[in-house]
Every structure is written in structure tokens, then in C-alpha cells.
MMTF fields as JSON, N, C-alpha, C and O atoms, coordinates in Angstrom:
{
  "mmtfVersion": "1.0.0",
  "mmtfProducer": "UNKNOWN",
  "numBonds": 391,
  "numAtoms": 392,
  "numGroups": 98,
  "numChains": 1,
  "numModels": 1,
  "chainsPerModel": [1],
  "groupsPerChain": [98],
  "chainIdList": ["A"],
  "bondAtomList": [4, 2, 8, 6, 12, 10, 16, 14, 20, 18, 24, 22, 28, 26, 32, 30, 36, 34, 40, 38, 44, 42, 48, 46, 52, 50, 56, 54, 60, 58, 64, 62, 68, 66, 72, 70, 76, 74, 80, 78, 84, 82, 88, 86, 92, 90, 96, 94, 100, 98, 104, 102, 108, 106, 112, 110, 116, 114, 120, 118, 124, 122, 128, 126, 132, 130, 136, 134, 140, 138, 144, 142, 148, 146, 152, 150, 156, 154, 160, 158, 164, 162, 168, 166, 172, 170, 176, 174, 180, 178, 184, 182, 188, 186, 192, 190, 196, 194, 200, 198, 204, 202, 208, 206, 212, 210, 216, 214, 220, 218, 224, 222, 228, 226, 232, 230, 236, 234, 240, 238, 244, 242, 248, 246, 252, 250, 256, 254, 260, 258, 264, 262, 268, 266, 272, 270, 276, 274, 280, 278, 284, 282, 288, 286, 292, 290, 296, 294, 300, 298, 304, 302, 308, 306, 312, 310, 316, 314, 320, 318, 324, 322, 328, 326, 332, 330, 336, 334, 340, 338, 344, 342, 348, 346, 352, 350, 356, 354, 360, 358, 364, 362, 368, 366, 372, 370, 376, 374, 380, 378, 384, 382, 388, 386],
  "bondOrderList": [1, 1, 1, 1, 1, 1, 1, 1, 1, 1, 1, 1, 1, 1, 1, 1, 1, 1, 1, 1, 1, 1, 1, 1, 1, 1, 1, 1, 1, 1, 1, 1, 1, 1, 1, 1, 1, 1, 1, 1, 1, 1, 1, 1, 1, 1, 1, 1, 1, 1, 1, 1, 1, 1, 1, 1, 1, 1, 1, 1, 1, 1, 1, 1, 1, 1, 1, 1, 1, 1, 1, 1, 1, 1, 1, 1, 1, 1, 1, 1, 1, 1, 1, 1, 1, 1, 1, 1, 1, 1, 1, 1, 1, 1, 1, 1, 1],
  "groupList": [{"groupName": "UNK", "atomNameList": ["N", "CA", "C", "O"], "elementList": ["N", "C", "C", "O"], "formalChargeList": [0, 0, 0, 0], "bondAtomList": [1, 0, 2, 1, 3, 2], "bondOrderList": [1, 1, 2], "singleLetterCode": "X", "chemCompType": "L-PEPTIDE LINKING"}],
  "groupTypeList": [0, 0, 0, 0, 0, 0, 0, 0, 0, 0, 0, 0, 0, 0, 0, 0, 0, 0, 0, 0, 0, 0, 0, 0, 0, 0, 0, 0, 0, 0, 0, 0, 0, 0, 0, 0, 0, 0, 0, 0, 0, 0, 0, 0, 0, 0, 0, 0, 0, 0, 0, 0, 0, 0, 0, 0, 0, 0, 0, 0, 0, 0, 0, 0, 0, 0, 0, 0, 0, 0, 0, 0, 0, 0, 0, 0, 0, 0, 0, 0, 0, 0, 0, 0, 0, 0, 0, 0, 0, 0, 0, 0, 0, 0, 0, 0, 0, 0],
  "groupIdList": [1, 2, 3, 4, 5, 6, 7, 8, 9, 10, 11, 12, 13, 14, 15, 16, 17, 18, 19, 20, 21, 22, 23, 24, 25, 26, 27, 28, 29, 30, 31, 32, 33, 34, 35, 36, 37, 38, 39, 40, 41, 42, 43, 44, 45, 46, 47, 48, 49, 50, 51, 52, 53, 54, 55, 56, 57, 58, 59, 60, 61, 62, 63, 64, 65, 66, 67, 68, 69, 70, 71, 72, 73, 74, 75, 76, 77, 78, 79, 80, 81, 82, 83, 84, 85, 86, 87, 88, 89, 90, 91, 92, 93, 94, 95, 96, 97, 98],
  "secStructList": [7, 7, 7, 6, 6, 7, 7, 7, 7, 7, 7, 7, 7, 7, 7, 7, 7, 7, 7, 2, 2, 2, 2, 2, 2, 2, 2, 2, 2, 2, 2, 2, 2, 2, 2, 2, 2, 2, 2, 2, 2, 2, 2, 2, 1, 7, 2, 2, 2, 2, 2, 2, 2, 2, 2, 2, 2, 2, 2, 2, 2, 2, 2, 2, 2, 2, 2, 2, 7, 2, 2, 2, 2, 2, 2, 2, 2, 2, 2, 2, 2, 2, 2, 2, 2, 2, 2, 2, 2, 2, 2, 2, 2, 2, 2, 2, 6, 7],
  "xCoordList": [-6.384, -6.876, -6.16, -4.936, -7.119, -6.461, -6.143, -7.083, -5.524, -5.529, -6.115, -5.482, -7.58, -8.412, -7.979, -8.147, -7.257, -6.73, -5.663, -5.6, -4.338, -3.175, -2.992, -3.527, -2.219, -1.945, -1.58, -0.455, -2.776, -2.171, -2.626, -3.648, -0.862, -0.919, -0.415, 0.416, -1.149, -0.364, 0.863, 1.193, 1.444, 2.766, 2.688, 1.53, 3.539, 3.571, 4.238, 4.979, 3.551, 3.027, 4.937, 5.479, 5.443, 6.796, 7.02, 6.541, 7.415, 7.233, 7.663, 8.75, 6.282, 7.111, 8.044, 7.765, 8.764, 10.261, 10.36, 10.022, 10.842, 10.468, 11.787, 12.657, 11.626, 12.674, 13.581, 13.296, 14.702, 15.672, 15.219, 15.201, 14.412, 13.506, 12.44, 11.97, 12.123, 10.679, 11.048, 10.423, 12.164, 12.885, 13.717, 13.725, 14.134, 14.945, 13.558, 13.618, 12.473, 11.031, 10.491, 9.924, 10.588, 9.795, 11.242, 10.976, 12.235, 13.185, 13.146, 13.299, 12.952, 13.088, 11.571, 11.79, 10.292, 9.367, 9.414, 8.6, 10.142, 10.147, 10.715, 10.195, 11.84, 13.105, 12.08, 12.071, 11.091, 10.432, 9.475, 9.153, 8.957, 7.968, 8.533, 7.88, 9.923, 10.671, 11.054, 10.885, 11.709, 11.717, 10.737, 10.97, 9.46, 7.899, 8.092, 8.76, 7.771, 7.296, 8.351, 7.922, 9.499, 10.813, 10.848, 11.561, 10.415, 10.075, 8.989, 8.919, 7.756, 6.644, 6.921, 6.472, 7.769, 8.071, 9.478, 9.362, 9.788, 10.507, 9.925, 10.212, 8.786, 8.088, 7.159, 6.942, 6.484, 5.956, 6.712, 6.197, 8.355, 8.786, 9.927, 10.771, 9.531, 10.342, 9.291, 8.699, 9.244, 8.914, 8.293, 7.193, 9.953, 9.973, 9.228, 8.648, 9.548, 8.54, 7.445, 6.71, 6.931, 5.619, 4.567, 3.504, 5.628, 5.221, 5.072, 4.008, 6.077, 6.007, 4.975, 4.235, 4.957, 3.797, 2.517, 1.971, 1.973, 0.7, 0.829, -0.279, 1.505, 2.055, 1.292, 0.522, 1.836, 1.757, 0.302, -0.255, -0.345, -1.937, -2.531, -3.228, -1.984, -2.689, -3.152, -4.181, -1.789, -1.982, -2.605, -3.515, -2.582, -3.247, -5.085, -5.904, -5.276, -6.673, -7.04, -8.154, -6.346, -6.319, -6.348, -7.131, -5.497, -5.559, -7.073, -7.795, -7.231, -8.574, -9.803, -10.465, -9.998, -11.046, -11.4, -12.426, -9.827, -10.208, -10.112, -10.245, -9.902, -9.834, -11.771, -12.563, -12.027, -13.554, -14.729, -15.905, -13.989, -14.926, -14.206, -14.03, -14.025, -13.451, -13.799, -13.043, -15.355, -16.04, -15.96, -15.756, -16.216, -16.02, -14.512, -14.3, -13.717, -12.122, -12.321, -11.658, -12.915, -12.053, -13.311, -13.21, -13.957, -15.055, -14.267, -14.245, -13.8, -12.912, -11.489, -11.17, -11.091, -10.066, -9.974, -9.164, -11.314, -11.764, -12.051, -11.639, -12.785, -13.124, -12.075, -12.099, -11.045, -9.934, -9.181, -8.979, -8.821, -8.239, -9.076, -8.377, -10.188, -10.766, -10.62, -10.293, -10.846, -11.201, -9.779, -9.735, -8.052, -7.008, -6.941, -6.447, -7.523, -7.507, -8.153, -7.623, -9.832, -9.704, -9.428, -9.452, -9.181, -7.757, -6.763, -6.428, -6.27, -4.983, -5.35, -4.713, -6.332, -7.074, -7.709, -7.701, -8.127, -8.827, -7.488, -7.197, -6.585, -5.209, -4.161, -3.506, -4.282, -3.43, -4.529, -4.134, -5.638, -6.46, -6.113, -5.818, -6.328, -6.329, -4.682, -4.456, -4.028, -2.427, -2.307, -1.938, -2.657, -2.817, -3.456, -2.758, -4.601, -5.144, -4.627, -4.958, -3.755, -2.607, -1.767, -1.054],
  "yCoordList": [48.946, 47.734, 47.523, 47.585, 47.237, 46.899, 45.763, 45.128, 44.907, 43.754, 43.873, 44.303, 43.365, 43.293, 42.473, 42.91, 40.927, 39.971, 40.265, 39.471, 41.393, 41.42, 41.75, 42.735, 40.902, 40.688, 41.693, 41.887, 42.17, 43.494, 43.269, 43.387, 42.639, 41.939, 42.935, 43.827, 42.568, 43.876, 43.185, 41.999, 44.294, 44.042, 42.63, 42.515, 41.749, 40.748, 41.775, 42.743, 40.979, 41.849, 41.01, 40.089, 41.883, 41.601, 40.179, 40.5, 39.296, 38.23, 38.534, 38.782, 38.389, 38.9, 38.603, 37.488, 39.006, 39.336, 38.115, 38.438, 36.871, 35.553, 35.947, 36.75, 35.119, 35.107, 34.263, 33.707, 33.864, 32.23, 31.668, 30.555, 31.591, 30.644, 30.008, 28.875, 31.027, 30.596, 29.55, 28.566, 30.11, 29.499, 27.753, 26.695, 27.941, 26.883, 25.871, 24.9, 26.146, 25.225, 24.886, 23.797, 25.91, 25.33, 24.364, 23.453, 24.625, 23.275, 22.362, 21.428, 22.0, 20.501, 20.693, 21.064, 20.713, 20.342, 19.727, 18.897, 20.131, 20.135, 18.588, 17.551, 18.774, 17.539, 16.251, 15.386, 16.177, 15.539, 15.195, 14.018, 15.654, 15.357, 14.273, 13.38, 14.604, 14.078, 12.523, 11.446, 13.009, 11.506, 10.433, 9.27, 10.935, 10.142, 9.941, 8.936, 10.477, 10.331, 9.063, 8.337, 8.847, 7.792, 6.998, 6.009, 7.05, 5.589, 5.177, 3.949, 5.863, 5.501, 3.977, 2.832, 4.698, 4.761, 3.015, 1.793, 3.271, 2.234, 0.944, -0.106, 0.933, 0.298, -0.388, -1.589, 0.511, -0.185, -1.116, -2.159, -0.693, -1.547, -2.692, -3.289, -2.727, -3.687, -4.683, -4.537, -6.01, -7.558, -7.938, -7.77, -8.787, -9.047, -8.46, -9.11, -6.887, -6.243, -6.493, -6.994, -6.127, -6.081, -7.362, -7.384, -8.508, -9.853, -10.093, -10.472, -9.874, -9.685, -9.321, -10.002, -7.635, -6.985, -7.976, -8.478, -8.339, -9.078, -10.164, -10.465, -10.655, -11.839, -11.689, -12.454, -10.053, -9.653, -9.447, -9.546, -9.093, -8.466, -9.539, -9.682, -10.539, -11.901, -12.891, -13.523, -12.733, -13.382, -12.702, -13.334, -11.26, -10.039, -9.955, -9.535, -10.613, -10.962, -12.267, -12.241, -13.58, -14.991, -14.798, -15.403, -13.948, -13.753, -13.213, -13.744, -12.313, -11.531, -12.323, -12.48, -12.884, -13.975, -15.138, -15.599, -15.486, -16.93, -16.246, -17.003, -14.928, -14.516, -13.987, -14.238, -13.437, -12.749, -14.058, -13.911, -15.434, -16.199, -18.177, -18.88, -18.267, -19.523, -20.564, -21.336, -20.743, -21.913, -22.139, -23.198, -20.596, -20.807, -21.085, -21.843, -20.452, -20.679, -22.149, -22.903, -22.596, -24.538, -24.818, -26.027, -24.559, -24.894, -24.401, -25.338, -23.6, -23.174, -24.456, -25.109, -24.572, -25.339, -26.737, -27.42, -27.092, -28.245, -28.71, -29.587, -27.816, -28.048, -28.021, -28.413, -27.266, -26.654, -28.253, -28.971, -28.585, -30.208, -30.882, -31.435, -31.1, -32.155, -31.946, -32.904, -30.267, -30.392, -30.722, -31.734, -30.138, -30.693, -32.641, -33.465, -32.661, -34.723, -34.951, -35.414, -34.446, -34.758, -34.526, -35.301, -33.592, -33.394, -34.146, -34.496, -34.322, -35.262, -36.67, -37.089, -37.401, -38.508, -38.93, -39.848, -37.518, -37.792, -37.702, -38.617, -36.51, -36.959, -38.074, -38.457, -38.415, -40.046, -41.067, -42.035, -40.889, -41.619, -41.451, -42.233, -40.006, -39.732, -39.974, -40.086, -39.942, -40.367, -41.762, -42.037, -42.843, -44.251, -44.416, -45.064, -43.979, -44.696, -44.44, -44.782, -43.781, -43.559, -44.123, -44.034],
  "zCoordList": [-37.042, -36.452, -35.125, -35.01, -34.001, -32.983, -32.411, -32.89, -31.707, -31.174, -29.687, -28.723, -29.674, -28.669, -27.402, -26.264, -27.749, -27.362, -26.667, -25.729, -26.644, -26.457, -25.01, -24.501, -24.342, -23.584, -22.068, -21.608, -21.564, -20.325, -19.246, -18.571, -19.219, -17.599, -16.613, -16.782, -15.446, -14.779, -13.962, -13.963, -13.259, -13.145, -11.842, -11.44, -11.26, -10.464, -9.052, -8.883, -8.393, -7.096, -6.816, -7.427, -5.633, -5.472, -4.166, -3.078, -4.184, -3.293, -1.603, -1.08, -1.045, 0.099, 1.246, 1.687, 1.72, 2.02, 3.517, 4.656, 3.166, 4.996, 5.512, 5.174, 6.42, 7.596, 7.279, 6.219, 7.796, 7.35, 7.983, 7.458, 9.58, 10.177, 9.277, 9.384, 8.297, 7.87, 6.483, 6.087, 5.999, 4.701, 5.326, 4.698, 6.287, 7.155, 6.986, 6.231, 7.654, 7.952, 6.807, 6.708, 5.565, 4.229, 3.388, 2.603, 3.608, 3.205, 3.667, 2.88, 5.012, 6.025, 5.631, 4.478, 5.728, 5.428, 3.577, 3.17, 2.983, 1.615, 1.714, 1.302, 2.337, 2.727, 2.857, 1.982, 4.182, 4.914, 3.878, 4.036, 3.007, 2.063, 0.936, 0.395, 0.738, -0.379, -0.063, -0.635, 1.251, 1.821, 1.907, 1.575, 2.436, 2.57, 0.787, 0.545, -0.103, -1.336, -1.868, -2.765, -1.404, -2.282, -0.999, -1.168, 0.051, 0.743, 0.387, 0.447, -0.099, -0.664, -2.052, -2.111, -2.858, -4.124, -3.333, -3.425, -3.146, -2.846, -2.303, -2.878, -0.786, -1.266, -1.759, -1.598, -2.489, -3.91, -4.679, -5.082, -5.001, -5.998, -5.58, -6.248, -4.041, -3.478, -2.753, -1.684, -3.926, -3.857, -2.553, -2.026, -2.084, -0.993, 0.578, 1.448, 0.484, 1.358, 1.122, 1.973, -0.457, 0.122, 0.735, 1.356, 0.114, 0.515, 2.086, 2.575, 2.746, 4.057, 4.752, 5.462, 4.387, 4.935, 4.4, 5.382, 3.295, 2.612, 3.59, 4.034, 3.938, 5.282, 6.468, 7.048, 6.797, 8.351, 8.606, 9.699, 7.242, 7.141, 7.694, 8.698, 6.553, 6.764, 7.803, 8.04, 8.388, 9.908, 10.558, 11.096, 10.905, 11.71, 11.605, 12.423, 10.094, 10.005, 10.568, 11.092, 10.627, 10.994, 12.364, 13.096, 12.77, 14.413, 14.969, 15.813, 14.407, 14.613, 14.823, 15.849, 13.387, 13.489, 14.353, 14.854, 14.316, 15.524, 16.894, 17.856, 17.152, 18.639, 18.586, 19.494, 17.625, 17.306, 17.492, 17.825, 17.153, 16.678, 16.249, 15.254, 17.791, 17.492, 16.965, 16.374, 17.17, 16.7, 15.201, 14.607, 14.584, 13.23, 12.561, 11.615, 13.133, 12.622, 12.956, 12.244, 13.672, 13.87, 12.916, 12.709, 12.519, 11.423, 10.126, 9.328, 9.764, 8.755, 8.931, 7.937, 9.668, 9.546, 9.326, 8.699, 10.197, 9.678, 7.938, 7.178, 7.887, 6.179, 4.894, 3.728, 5.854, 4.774, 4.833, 3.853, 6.346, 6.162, 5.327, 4.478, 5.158, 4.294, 3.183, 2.482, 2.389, 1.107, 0.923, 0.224, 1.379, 1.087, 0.99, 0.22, 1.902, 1.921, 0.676, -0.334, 0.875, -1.17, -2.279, -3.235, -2.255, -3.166, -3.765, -4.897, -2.176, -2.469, -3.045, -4.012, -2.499, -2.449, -4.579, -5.399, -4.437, -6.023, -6.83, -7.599, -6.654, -7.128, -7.37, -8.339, -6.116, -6.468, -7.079, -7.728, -6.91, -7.911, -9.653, -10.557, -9.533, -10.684, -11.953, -13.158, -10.801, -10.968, -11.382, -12.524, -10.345, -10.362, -11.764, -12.544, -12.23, -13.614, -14.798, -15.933, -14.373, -16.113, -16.191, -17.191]
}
């Protein structure tokens, strides 16, 4: 009985032979990758940054719009003061009757 399945690998071709220039460039590229990947990784799990940046977006879009389109930002701002006034308004109402 033979084993049809068994394993005949041929031999691994021999790796071929770099330079220390070429070995020097695939470590600092390796380096450079490692670094990007754990500043990545850092922040993700740092809070405060990413709050900031969600900050910087924020305004960077607020800026945009009212420079794209002023009439509507003071139409946006307008409305945003009121619905805050009633708000507040139905609140202390709603405060006062208890």
C-alpha cells in the first residue's frame, strides 16, 4: 500500500543573497511602518486627542459653511437661538408648576 497523499516537496529555492544597503532600507522602512502603526494605535486610544481633533473637524465644517453660505448659517443660528429660548422658557415653566 502506498501513501498517495505524502508529502514531496521540493527542495526551497535558496534566498537570494541583498546588499547591507538593501537590508539597511528594508529595516528603517520596517522601523517607519512600526512607528505609523503605534501612533495609529495611540491615537485611537487617547480621549482627549481625539476630542480635540472631533473639535477641529467641527469648526473646519462651521467655518466652511458660513464662508460657502452665509445667509443660511445666520438662518441656522437664528433658529438654534430660539429653539434654545424655548427650551429654556418651557423649562422654567415646567419647573415653576411643581
Amino acid at each position: 500500500m502506498t501513501d498517495t497523499h505524502a508529502s514531496a516537496k521540493a527542495p526551497a529555492a535558496p534566498a537570494p543573497e541583498r546588499s547591507k544597503a538593501e537590508l539597511h532600507a528594508d529595516i528603517e522602512k520596517t522601523r517607519a511602518d512600526l512607528r505609523s502603526t503605534l501612533d495609529a494605535i495611540e491615537f485611537k486610544l487617547n480621549v482627549p486627542k481625539q476630542t480635540r481633533h472631533a473639535v477641529h473637524r467641527l469648526k473646519s465644517s462651521v467655518n466652511r459653511f458660513r464662508e460657502a453660505n452665509p445667509v443660511g448659517f445666520a438662518v441656522g443660528v437664528a433658529g438654534a437661538v430660539v429653539t434654545l429660548g424655548a427650551v429654556a422658557v418651557l423649562g422654567f415653566r415646567f419647573a415653576s408648576k411643581k
